[in-house]
N, C-alpha and C positions, 0 to 999 in steps of 0.2 A: 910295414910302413917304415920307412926311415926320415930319421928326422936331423936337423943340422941349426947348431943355433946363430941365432939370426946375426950377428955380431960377424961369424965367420964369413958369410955370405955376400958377395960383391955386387951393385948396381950392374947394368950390362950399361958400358960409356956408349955405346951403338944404337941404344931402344928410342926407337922413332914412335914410342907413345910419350903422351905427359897426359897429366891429371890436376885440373883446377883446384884449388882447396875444397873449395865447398863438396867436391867429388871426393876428394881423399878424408874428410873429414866422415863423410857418410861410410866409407868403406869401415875405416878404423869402428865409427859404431858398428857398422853389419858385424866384423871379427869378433867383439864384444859380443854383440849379443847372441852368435852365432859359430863359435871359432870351428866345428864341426865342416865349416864349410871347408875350412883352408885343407883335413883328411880325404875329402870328395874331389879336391881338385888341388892337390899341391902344388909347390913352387918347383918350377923344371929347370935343374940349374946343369952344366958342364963340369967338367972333372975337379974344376980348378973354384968352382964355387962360383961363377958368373951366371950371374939368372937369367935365363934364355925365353923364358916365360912366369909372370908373378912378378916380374919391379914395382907393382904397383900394390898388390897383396902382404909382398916384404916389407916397404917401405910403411904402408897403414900396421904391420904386424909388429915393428918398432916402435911407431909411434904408442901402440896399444898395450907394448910395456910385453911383449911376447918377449922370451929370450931364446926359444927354439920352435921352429918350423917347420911341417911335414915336406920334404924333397922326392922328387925323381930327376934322378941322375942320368942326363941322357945317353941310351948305348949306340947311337946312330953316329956317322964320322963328323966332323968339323966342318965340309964342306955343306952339309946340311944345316948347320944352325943358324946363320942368316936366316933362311928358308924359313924356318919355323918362328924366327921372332918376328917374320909380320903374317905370315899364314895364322899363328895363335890369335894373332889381336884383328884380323878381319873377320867383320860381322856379316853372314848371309843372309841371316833372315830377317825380320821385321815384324814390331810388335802387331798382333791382334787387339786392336783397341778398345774392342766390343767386348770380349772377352775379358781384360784386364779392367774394363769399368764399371764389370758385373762382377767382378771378383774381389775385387780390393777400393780400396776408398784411396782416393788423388795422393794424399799425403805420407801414405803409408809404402804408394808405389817409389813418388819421391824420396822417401825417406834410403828406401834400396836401391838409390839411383836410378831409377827410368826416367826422361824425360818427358813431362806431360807436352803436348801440343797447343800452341793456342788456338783457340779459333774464334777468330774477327766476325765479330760481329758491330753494330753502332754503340752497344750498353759496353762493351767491352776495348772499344777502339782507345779511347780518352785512358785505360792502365795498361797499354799496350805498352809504354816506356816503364814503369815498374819491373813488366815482364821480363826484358831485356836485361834492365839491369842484373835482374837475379839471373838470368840463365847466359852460356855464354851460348847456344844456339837456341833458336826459337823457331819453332814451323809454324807458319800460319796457314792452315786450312781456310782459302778462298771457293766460293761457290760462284763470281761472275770473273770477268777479267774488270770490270768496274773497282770488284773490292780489293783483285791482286795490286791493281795498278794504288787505290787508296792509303793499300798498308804498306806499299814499295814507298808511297811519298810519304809517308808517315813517321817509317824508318828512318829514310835519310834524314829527314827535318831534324828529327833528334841528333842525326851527327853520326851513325850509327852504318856499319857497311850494312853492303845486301845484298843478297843473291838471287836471282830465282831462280826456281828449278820449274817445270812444266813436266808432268807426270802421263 
């Protein structure tokens, strides 16, 4: 394993990811409590020390008071690295929900960044703007087009965009 410390290592000025606090502050704890993680999957930087994959890993690994970081140095040509700084940050799969709520408890998934889902119901409509505030995306699982259309006007009333998506 080769390591590089964190100090030498350059932001990519080109990384079309960001990370809300609340997201960079959970990472920084997962590295804490966990830094085993960052040897399972290093920071992928180029020759010159720009991070091509991990600006988001590097950045929680300074804040977390790390001074050196596990690297792979990429051996593929330059015309590729674009390539891979949004091929690494696209997500194909998607959570099994059933699974993840038979396995772990709501706040502990939160805790390791997963996004819980809301789901709308009347008991829950009225902290539906709490919701928001905490998350900067929110899904609401609707079971009529009565309730999509309810928590679309729900949303906006607050002031708040909206999107739908239709599954």
């Amino acid at each position: 394993m080769t390591y590089a410390k964190t100090a030498s290592l350059k932001a990519n000025p080109n990384n079309p990811r960001a990370i809300r606090k609340g997201q960079l502050n959970k990472l920084v704890k997962s590295l804490q409590e966990f830094p085993e993680m960052l040897e399972a999957r290093p920071i992928v930087i180029d020759k010159d020390g720009t991070v091509l994959g991990g600006n988001m890993r590097l950045q929680a690994a300074q804040i977390a008071g790390m001074d050196e970081v596990p690297v792979y140095v990429r051996e593929w040509d330059e015309t590729k690295d674009g390539q891979f700084v949004i091929r690494d940050n696209v997500s194909f799969g998607e959570w099994d929900m059933d699974i993840l709520a038979n396995e772990w408890e709501a706040q502990e998934l939160e805790d390791m960044g997963v996004d819980i889902p809301v789901v709308l119901d009347e008991a829950s409509e009225k902290d539906l703007s709490e919701s928001i505030v905490e998350l900067y995306r929110v899904e609401v699982v609707c079971t009529s087009e009565e309730e999509q259309e309810a928590a679309y006007n729900a949303i906006i009333e607050l002031g708040y965009e909206c999107r739908l998506l239709t599954l």
